[in-house]
C-alpha positions in Angstrom: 0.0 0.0 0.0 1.5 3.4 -1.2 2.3 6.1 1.8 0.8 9.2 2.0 4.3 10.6 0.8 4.2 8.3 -2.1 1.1 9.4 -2.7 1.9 13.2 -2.6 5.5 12.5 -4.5 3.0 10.8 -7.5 0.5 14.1 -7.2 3.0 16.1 -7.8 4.8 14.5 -10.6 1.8 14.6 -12.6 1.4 17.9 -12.1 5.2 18.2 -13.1 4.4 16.2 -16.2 1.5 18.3 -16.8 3.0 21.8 -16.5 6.2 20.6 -18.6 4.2 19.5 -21.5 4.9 16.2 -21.2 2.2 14.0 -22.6 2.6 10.7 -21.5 -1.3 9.8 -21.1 -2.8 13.1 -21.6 -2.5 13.5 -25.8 -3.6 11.3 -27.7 -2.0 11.6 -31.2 -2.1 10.4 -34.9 -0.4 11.2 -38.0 -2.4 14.6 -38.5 -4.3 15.1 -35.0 -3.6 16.0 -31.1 -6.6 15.7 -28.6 -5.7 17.1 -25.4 -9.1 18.4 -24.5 -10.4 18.0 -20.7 -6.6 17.0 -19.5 -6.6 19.9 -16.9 -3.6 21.3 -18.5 -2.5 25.0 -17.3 0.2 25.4 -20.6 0.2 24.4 -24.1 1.9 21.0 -24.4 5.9 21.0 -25.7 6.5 17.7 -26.7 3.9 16.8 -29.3 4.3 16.0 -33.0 6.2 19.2 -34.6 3.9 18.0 -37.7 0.4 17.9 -36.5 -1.9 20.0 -38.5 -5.0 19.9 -35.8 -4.1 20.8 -32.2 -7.4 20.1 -29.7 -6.7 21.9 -26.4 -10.3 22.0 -25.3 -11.9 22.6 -21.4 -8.2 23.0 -19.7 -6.8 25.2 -17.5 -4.8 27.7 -20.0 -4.6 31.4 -18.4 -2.1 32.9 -20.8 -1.1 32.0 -24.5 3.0 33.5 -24.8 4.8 34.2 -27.8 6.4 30.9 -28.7 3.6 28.5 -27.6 2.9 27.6 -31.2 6.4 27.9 -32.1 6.9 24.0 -32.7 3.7 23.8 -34.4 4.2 25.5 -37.7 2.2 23.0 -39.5 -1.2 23.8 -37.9 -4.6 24.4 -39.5 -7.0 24.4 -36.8 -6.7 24.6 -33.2 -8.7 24.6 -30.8 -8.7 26.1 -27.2 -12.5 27.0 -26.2 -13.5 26.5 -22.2 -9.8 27.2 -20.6 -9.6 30.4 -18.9 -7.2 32.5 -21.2 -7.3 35.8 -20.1 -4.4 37.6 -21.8 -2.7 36.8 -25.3 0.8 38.2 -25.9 1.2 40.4 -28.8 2.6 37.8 -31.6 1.2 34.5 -29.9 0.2 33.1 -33.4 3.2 34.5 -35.1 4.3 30.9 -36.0 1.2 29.7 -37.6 1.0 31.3 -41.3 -1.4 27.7 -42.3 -4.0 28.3 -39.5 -7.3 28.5 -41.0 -9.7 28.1 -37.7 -9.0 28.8 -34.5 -11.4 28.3 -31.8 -10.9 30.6 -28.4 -14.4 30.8 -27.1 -15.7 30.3 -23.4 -12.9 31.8 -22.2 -12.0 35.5 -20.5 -11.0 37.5 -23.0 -11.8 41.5 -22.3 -10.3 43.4 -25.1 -9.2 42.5 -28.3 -5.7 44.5 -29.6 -4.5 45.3 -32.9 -1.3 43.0 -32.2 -3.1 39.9 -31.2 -3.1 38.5 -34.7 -0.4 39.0 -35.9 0.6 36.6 -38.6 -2.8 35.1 -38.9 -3.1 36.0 -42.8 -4.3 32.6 -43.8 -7.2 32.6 -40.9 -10.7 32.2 -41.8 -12.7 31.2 -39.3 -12.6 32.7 -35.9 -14.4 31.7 -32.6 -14.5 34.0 -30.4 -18.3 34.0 -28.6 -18.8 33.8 -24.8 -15.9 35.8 -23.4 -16.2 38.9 -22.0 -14.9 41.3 -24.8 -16.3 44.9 -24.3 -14.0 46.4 -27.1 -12.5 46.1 -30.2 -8.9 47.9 -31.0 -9.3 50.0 -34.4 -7.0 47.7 -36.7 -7.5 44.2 -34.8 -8.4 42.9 -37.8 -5.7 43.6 -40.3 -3.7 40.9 -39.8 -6.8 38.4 -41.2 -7.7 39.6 -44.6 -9.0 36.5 -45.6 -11.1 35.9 -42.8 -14.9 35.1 -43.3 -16.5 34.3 -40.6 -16.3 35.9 -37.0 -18.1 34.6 -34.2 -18.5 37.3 -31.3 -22.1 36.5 -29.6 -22.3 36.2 -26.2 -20.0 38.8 -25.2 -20.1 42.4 -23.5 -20.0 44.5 -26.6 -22.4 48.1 -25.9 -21.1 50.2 -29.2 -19.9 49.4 -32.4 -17.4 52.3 -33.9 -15.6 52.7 -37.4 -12.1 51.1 -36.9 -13.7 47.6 -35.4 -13.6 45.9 -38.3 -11.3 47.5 -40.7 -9.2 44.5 -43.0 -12.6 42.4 -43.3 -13.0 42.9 -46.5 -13.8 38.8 -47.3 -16.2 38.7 -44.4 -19.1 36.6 -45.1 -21.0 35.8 -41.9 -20.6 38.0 -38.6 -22.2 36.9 -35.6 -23.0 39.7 -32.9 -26.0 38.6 -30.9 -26.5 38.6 -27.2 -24.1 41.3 -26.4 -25.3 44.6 -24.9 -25.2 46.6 -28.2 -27.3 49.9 -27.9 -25.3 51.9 -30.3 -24.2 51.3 -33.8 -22.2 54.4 -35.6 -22.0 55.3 -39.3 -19.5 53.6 -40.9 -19.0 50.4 -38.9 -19.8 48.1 -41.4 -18.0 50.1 -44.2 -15.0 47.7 -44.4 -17.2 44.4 -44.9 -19.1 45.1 -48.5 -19.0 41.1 -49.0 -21.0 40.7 -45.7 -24.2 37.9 -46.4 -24.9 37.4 -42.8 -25.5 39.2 -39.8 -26.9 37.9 -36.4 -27.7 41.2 -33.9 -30.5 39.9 -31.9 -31.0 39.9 -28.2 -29.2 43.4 -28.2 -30.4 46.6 -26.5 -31.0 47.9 -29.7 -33.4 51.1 -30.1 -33.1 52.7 -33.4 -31.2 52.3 -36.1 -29.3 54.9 -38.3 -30.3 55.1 -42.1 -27.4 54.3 -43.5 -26.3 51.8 -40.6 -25.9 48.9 -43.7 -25.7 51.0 -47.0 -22.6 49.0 -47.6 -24.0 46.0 -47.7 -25.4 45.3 -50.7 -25.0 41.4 -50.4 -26.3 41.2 -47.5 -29.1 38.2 -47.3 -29.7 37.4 -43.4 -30.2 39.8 -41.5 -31.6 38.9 -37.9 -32.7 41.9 -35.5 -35.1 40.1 -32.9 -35.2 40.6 -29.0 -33.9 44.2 -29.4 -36.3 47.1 -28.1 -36.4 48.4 -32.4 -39.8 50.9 -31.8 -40.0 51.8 -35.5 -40.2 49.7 -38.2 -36.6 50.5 -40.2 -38.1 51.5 -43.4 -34.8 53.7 -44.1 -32.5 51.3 -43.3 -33.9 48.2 -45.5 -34.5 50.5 -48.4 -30.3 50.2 -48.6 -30.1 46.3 -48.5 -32.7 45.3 -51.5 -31.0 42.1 -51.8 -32.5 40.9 -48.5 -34.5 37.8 -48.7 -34.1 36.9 -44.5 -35.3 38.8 -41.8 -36.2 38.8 -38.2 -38.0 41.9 -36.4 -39.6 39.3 -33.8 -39.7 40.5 -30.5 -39.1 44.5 -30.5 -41.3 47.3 -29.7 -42.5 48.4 -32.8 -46.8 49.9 -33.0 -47.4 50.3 -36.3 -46.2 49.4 -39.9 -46.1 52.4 -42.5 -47.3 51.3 -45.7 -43.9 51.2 -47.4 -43.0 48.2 -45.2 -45.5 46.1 -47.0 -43.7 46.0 -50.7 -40.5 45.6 -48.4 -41.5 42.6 -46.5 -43.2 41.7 -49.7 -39.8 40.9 -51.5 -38.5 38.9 -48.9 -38.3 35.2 -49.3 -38.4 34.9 -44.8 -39.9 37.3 -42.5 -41.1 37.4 -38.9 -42.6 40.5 -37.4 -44.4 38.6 -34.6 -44.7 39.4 -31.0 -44.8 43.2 -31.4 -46.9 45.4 -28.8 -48.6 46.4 -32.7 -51.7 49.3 -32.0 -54.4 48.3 -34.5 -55.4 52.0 -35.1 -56.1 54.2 -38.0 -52.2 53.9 -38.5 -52.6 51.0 -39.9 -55.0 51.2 -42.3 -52.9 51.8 -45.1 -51.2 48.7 -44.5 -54.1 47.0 -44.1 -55.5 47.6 -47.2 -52.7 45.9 -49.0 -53.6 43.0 -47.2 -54.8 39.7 -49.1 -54.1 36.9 -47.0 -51.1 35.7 -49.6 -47.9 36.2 -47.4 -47.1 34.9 -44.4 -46.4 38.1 -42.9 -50.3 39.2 -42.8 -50.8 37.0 -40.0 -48.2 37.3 -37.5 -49.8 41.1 -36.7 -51.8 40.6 -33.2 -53.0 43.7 -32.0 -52.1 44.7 -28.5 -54.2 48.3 -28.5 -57.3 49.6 -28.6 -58.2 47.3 -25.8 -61.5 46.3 -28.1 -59.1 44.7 -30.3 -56.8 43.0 -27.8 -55.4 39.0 -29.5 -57.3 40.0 -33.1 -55.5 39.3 -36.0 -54.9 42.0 -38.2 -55.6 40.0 -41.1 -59.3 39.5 -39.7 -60.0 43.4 -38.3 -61.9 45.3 -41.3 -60.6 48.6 -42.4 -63.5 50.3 -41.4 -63.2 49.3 -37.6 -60.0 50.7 -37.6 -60.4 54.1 -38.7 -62.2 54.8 -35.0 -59.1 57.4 -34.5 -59.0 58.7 -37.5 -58.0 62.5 -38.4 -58.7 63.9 -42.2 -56.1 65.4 -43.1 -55.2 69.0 -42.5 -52.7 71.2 -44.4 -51.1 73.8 -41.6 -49.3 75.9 -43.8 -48.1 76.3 -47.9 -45.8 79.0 -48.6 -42.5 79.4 -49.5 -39.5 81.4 -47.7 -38.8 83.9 -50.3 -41.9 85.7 -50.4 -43.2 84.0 -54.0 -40.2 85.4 -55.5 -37.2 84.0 -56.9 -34.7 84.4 -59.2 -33.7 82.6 -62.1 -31.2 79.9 -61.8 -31.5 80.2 -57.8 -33.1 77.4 -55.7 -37.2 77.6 -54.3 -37.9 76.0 -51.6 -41.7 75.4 -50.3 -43.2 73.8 -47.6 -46.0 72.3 -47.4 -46.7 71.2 -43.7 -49.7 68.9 -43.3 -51.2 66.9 -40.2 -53.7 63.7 -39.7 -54.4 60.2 -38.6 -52.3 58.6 -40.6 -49.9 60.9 -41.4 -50.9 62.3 -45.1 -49.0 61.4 -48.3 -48.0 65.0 -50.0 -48.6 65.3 -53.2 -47.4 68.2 -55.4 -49.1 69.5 -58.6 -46.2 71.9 -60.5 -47.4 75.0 -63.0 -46.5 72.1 -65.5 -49.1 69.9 -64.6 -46.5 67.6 -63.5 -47.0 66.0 -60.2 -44.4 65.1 -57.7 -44.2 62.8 -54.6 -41.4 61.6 -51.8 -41.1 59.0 -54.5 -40.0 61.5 -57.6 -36.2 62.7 -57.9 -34.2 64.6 -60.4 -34.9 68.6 -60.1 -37.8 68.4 -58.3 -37.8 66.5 -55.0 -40.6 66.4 -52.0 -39.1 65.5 -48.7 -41.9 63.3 -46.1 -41.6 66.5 -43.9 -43.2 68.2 -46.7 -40.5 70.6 -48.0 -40.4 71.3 -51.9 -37.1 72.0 -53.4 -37.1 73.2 -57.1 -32.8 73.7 -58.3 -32.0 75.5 -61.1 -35.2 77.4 -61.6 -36.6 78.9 -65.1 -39.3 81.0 -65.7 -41.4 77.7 -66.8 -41.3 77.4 -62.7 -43.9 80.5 -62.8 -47.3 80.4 -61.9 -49.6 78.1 -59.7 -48.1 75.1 -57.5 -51.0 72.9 -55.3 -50.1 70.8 -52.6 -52.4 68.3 -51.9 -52.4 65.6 -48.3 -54.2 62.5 -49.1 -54.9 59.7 -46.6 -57.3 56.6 -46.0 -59.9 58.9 -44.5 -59.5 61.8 -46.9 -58.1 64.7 -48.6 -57.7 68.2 -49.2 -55.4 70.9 -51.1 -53.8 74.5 -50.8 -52.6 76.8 -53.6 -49.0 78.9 -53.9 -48.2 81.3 -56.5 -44.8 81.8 -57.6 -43.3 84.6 -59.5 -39.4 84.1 -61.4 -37.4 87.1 -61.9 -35.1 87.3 -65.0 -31.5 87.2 -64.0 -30.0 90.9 -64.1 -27.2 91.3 -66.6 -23.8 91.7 -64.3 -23.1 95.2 -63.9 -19.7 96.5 -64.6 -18.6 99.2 -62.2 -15.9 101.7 -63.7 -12.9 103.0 -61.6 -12.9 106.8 -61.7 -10.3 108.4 -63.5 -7.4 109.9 -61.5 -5.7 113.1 -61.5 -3.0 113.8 -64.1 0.1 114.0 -63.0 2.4 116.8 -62.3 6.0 117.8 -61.6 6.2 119.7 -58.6 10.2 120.4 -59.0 13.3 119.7 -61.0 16.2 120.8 -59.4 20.0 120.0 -58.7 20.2 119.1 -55.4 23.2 122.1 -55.4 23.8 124.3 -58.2 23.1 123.7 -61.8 27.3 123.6 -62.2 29.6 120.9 -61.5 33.5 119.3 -62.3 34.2 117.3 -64.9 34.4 113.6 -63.6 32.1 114.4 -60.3 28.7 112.5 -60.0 25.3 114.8 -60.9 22.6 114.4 -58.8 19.1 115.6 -59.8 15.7 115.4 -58.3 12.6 115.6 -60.3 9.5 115.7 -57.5 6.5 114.4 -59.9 3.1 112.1 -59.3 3.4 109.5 -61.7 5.8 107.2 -63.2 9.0 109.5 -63.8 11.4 109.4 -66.7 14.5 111.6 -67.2 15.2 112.2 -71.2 19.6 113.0 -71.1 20.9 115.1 -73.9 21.9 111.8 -75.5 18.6 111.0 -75.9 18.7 108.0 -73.2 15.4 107.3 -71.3 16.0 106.3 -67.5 13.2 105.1 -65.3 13.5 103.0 -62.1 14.2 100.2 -64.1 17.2 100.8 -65.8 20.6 100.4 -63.9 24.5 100.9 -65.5 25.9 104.7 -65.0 22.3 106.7 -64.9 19.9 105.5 -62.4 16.8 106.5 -61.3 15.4 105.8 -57.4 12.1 105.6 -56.7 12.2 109.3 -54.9 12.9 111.1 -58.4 16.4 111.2 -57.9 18.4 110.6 -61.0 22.0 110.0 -60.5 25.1 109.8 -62.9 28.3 110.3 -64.0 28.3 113.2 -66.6 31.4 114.8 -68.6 29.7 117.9 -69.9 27.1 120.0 -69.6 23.5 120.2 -71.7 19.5 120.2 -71.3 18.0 117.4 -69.9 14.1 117.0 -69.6 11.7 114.9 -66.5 8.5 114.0 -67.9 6.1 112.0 -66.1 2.9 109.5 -67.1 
C-alpha cells in the first residue's frame, strides 16, 4: 500500500508532467491530430508532433497564450482552445502559424481584443471568439486576417460598435453579434465588410437604427434583429439592402407598420414580425389595405391596442373598424421662404406642412401639370416633412403650384403662387479716372554747375511714373541700372562729362 508521501510524490509529478508538456497519457496523437481536451492542462503541451496540423486543447486550464507556444507547431490548421480560462494573449502569440485557417478561443475570459493579437494570422478564416467577456474592439484588430470570413462574437459584452472595429474584413461573409449589450451602432461600422451575407444582432439593447447603418452592404441576405427594443419599423434602413430575402424583427417594440413596409417585407423570401406590442389604429389602415391573405407576414400582426381589439389578427380586423381614431387630413401651412419670389437659376424652396391620422402622403401639382411625390427625384424632389425644393429654376417654374395631403380617411389641397425674376445682366462698375500727373520740381540738389568727372545728382519731384530724357537722348526710369539711375524718390543720378538740357517728364 502506497504512503501518503508516495502518494503526494506521485500528485505532484503529474502535475510536473503536466506543467512541462509532457504527454505521456494526456495527448492522444495520430499522424495529423492532437486531442488534449479535458486533461486539466494550465500550458500548451511542448513535446507533441512538430507536424500535426490539428491541435485540440479543449476545457483546460490555459490562463495565458506566450509568444512561442505555437512555435513548434508550424504546421497547424485548426486549433482549438475553447472553455480554458485564457485571459491575456501576448502580442505575436500566433506568429508561427501562417497555415492556421480556424481557431477556436471561445468560453474563455478575453476582455479586449488588440490590434497586435493576430499578428501573422493571414491565412485565418474562421474565428471563434463567442462567450468571453470582450467589451471592445482595438481599431485595426483585424488587419492581420484579410481573408477571414467568418467571425463569431455573440455572447459577449460588446455596448457600441465604432468605425475602426472591423477595418481589414473585406472577405467577411458571416458576422455573428447577438447577445451582447449593443445599444449603439455608428455610421461607418460596417464600411470595411461590403461582401458581408450574414449578420446575427439579436438579443441586443437595440433602439433605433441609423439610415445608413448597412448601406454597404449590398449582399447582405440574413439579417436577424429580434429581442432588441427596435420601436420603428426601419423603413430607411432596409430601403439600402434590396438584396435581402431573410429577416427577423420578432420581438421589439415596434406599434405600427407604415405602408412602405408592406412591398418591403413583400420581397422577402423569410420574414417574422411577430410578438410586437402592434396598435391596431387608424395607423394601420394603409397597411391593411394591401392586405390579401397571400404572405405569411399578414398574420403574425396581433394587435395589442385599442383594448376592443386586444389578441385580433390584423388580417381578420376590417378597415372600417379601424379608422375609430382617424384625423382627415389638414394642411397647416403652404408657402415658400422667399416671399413668392425668386430668381432665375437660384433654388425655391416650399413647404407644405400637413397633419392627420395617418400621417398624409403629399402630393405636389407643379405650374406644368407635373405631379411630384417623396417617390419622384431629379430637379424636383418632396421630402416626407413636406418641404419642396425646385434647383436651377426657369421661368417655366412660374405660376400656380398645389399641394395636396391625401390619406385613408380623406383629402384636401392648398394653392402657392410663384413669381421668377429674369437674372440681371452683371453690372460693370468703372474706376474713376485719376488726376493727371504733375512735376512739382526739377532741381540740382546744389547748383546747376559741376566738375568734370564728379557725379550729378538731380531730383525731379513728380506724381506719376518718372522718366528723365539725357541730352543723348537716353530714357532712364526706375528700371534701368549701369551709370544713370533712377530711385524711386525722383532722384536721378550719374556720371556726366559735360554739360546740356536734360528733360523729366512724367505718365
Amino acid at each position: 500500500m502506497a504512503t501518503a508521501l508516495q502518494l503526494v510524490l506521485i500528485s505532484a509529478l503529474m502535475t510536473v508532467l503536466r506543467v512541462s508538456g509532457i504527454a505521456g497519457e494526456s495527448c492522444r496523437c495520430s499522424s495529423s491530430l492532437c486531442n488534449c481536451n479535458n486533461r486539466s492542462l494550465t500550458v500548451v503541451p511542448q513535446d507533441l508532433p512538430t507536424y500535426i496540423t490539428t491541435f485540440m486543447l479543449d476545457d483546460n486550464l490555459v490562463t495565458t497564450l506566450g509568444k512561442s507556444n505555437f512555435s513548434r507547431y508550424r504546421e497547424l490548421t485548426s486549433l482549438f482552445m475553447q472553455n480554458n480560462h485564457i485571459a491575456n494573449i501576448h502580442d505575436h502569440a500566433f506568429h508561427h502559424l501562417p497555415s492556421l485557417g480556424k481557431l477556436y478561443l471561445a468560453g474563455n475570459r478575453l476582455t479586449r481584443l488588440r490590434s497586435d493579437m493576430f499578428t501573422g494570422l493571414g491565412s485565418l478564416f474562421y474565428l471563434s471568439l463567442h462567450h468571453n467577456e470582450i467589451s471592445d474592439i482595438e481599431a485595426g484588430t483585424f488587419i492581420p486576417t484579410p481573408q477571414l470570413s467568418d467571425l463569431d462574437m455573440y455572447g459577449n459584452k460588446l455596448t457600441s460598435l465604432g468605425a475602426g472595429m472591423f477595418a481589414g474584413l473585406g472577405n467577411l461573409r458571416s458576422l455573428f453579434l447577438h447577445e451582447n449589450g449593443i445599444s449603439d451602432i455608428q455610421a461607418g461600422t460596417f464600411n470595411p465588410t461590403p461582401r458581408l451575407a450574414r449578420l446575427y444582432l439579436q438579443q441586443n439593447r437595440l433602439t433605433i437604427l441609423p439610415g445608413e447603418v448597412f448601406a454597404n452592404l449590398s449582399r447582405l441576405i440574413d439579417l436577424r434583429l429580434h429581442g432588441n427594443s427596435i420601436d420603428t419599423f426601419p423603413t430607411d434602413v432596409l430601403s439600402t439592402i434590396p438584396s435581402l430575402y431573410f429577416l427577423e424583427l420578432q420581438g421589439n417594440k415596434m406599434l405600427t407598420l407604415p405602408l412602405t413596409a408592406f412591398n418591403m417585407l413583400s420581397s422577402m423570401s423569410h420574414v417574422n414580425i411577430s410578438d410586437n406590442p402592434w396598435s391596431c389604429d387608424c395607423r394601420m389602415v394603409p397597411f391593411r389595405l394591401k392586405m390579401e391573405g397571400t404572405r405569411s407576414f399578414e398574420y403574425q400582426i396581433t394587435c395589442s391596442q385599442p383594448d376592443s381589439l386586444n389578441g385580433s389578427k390584423l388580417r381578420d380586423i376590417s378597415p372600417e373598424d379601424l379608422m375609430s381614431d382617424c384625423e382627415e387630413p389638414t394642411i397647416l401651412r403652404f408657402e415658400s421662404g422667399d416671399n413668392n419670389t425668386v430668381v432665375e437659376g437660384e433654388t425655391l424652396l416650399l413647404v407644405c406642412e400637413a397633419s392627420g391620422i395617418p400621417t398624409p402622403d403629399i402630393t405636389v401639382i407643379l405650374p406644368s401639370g407635373l405631379n411630384v411625390t417623396v417617390e419622384s427625384g431629379g430637379r424636383v424632389t418632396v421630402d416626407v416633412d413636406g418641404t419642396i425644393t425646385i434647383t436651377d429654376v426657369t421661368a417655366a417654374d412660374a405660376g400656380l403650384y398645389v399641394c395636396i395631403a391625401a390619406s385613408p380617411v380623406g383629402s384636401t389641397s392648398a394653392t402657392l403662387s410663384v413669381d421668377v425674376k429674369q437674372k440681371e445682366p452683371p453690372t460693370v462698375t468703372m474706376a474713376p479716372a485719376s488726376s493727371p500727373p504733375q512735376i512739382v520740381s526739377f532741381d540740382r540738389s546744389k547748383d546747376n554747375t559741376l566738375v568734370h568727372g564728379e557725379p550729378l545728382h538731380l531730383v525731379c519731384k513728380a506724381s506719376g511714373i518718372i522718366t528723365v530724357i539725357f541730352p543723348s537722348g537716353l530714357n532712364a526710369t526706375v528700371e534701368s541700372g549701369g551709370r544713370v539711375t533712377v530711385t524711386v524718390n525722383g532722384t536721378a543720378g550719374l556720371e556726366i562729362r559735360g554739360a546740356s538740357a536734360l528733360l523729366c517728364t512724367q505718365n
